[in-house]
C-alpha positions in Angstrom: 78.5 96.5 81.3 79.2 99.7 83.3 77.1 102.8 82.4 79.2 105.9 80.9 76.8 108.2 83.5 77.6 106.3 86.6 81.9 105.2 85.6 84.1 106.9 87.8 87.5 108.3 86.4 89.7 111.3 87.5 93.3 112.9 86.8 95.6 113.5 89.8 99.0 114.3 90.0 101.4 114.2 92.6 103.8 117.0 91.6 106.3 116.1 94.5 106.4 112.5 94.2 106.6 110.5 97.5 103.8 108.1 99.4 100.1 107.9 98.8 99.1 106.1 102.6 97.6 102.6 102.4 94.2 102.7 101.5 91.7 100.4 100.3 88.7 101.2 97.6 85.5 99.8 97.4 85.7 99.1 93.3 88.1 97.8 91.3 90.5 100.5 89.7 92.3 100.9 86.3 95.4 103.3 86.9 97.3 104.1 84.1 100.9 106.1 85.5 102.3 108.6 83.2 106.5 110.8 83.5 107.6 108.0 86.6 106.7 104.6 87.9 105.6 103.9 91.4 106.1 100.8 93.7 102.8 99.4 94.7 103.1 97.4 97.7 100.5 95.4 100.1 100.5 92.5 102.4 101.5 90.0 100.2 102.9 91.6 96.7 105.6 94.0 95.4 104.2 95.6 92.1 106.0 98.2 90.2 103.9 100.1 88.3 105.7 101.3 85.4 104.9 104.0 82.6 102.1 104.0 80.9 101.4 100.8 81.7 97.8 99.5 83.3 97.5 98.7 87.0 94.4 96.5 88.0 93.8 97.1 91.5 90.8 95.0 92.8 88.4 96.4 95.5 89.0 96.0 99.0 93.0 95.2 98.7 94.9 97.8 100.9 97.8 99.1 99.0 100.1 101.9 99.2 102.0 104.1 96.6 105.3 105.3 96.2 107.4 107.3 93.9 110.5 109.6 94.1 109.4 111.6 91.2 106.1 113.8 90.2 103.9 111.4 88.3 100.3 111.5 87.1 97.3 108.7 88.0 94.4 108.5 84.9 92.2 106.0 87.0 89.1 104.7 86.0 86.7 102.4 88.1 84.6 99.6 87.9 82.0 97.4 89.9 84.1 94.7 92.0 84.2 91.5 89.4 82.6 93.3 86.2 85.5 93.4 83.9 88.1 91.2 85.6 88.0 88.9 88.6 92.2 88.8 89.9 92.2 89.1 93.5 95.6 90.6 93.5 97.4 93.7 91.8 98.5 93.0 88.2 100.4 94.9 86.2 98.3 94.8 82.5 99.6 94.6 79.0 97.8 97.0 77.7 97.8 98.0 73.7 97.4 101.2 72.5 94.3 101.2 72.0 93.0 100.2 75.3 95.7 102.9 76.3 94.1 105.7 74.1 90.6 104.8 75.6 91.6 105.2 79.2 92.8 107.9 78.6 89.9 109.6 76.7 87.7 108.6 79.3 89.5 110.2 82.2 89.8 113.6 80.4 86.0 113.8 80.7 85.4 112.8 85.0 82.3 115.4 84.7 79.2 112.6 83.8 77.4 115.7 82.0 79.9 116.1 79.2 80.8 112.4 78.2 78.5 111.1 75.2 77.9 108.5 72.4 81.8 108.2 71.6 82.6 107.9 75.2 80.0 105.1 75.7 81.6 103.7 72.6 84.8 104.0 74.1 83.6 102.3 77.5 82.1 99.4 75.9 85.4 98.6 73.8 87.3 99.1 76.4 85.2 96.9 78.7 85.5 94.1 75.6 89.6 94.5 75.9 90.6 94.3 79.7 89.2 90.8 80.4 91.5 89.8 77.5 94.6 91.9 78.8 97.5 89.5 80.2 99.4 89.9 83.1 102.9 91.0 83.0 106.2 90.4 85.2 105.8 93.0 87.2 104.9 91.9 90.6 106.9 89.8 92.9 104.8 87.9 95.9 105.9 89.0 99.1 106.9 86.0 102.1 104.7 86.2 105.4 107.4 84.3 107.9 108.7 87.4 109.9 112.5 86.8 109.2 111.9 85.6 105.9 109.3 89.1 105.7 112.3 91.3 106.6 115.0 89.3 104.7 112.7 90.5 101.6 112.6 93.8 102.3 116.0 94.2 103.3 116.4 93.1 99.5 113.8 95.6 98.5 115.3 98.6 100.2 119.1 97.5 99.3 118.8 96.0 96.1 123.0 96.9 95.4 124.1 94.7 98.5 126.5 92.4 97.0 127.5 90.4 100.1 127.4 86.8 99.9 123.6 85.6 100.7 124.3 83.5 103.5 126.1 86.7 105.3 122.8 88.7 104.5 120.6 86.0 106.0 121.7 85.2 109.1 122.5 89.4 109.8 119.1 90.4 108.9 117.1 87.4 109.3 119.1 85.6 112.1 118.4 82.3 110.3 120.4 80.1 107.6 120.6 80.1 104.3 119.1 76.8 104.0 116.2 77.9 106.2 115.2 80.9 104.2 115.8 78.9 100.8 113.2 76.1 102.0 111.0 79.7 103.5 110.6 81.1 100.0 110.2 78.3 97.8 107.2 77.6 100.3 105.8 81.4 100.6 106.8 82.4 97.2 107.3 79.6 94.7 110.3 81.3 93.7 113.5 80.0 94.9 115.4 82.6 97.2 118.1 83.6 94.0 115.3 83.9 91.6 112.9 86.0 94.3 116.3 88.7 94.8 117.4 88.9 91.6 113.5 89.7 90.4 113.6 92.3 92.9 116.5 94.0 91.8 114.9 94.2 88.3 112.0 95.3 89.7 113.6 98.4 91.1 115.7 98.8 88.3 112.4 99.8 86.2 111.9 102.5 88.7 115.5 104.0 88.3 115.3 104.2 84.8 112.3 106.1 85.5 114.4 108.6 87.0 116.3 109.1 84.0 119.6 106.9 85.8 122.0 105.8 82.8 122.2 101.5 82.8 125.2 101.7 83.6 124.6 103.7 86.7 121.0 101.6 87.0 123.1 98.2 86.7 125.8 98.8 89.6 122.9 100.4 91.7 121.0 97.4 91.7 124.0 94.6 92.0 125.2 93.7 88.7 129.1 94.1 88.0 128.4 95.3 84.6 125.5 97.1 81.8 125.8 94.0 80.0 124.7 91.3 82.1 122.1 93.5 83.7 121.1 93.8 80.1 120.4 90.5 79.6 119.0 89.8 82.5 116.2 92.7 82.3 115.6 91.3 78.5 115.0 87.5 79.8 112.2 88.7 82.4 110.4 91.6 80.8 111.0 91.1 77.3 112.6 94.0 75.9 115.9 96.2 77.4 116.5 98.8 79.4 116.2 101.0 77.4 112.7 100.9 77.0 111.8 102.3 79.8 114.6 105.2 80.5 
């Protein structure tokens, strides 16, 4: 159990949006993001981090940051292995009450003004997170080169509704069948199920911006609201609009 004198927790905002470098920390961090999302990305996962949701970061996993709009980071952290023990980024299911107490405990950073509730507060929360599930919010990235830059090509043009194949051997100089055995072997996802994660993905992060689904669903490749719709339903378990 962590003590309530020696937790670390802090409050920062990033009032223009954009990148936070890639950086590494030496305990595992609790990040709760509030008014945006952010794409967390390292060597070998895509995570978007969406509102008020909890991102587990474990010690010693470089990472970078990125968000087109201002958003806020209430980040608390722990000994490496004291609450949780993933070894990759997971987005958290948090209720709200383990929402409530993160955030009570990072409007108080200053040791010398945190007391008996906030030592409560620690100890429930520290009871809750090893029982928080993870949530479909990070994608594993492929380390072959071409199949590396056929994924971010995905990433970075999510809309690009040319036929696969066409996309593969442009960007990846490689065929289809090549890149579909590549990511079933990297990823465990087929190739079709890795893009069209991807696109929803990014779509959480365009709502975020306050994009309308339509507008959301033909930036990200569907021909119309209502099959993008579906599709965001079926893999995060509630619609669009729950996060615009």
């Amino acid at each position: 159990m962590s003590s309530i004198e020696s937790l670390r927790s802090y409050v920062e905002g990033y009032p223009q949006g954009g990148r936070i470098p890639r950086h590494t920390h030496d305990l595992d961090q609790l990040a709760l993001i509030s008014e945006s999302a952010a794409v967390v990305e390292t060597d070998a996962v895509y995570v978007v981090h969406p509102l008020l949701k909890g991102l587990w970061l474990p010690a010693g996993v470089e990472h970078s940051i990125y968000s087109p709009r201002p958003f806020y980071l209430h980040t608390l952290y722990f000994e490496p292995g004291s609450v949780r023990t993933d070894t990759h980024p997971q987005v958290l299911g948090l209720d709200n009450l383990a929402r409530e107490l993160v955030l009570l405990l990072c409007s108080v950073p200053q040791p010398s003004k945190r007391g008996a509730r906030h030592a409560h507060a620690l100890a429930l929360l520290e009871e809750l997170l090893p029982e928080a599930r993870p949530e479909s919010f990070s994608l594993p990235r492929p380390t072959h080169e071409r199949a590396r830059r056929l994924a971010d090509h995905f990433a970075m043009q999510p809309g690009d509704g040319r036929a696969v194949e066409i996309i593969a051997a442009e960007i990846g100089g490689a065929s289809l069948r090549t890149f579909e055995r590549l990511f079933v072997e990297e990823t465990g996802l087929s190739l079709a199920a890795w893009r069209r994660h991807r696109r929803l993905l990014t779509s959480v992060c365009l709502l975020a911006e306050g994009k309308s689904i339509a507008e959301v669903a033909r930036a990200v490749g569907y021909e119309s609201a209502a099959a993008f719709s579906t599709a965001f339903k079926q893999c995060f378990g509630v619609s669009p609009s729950a996060y615009g």
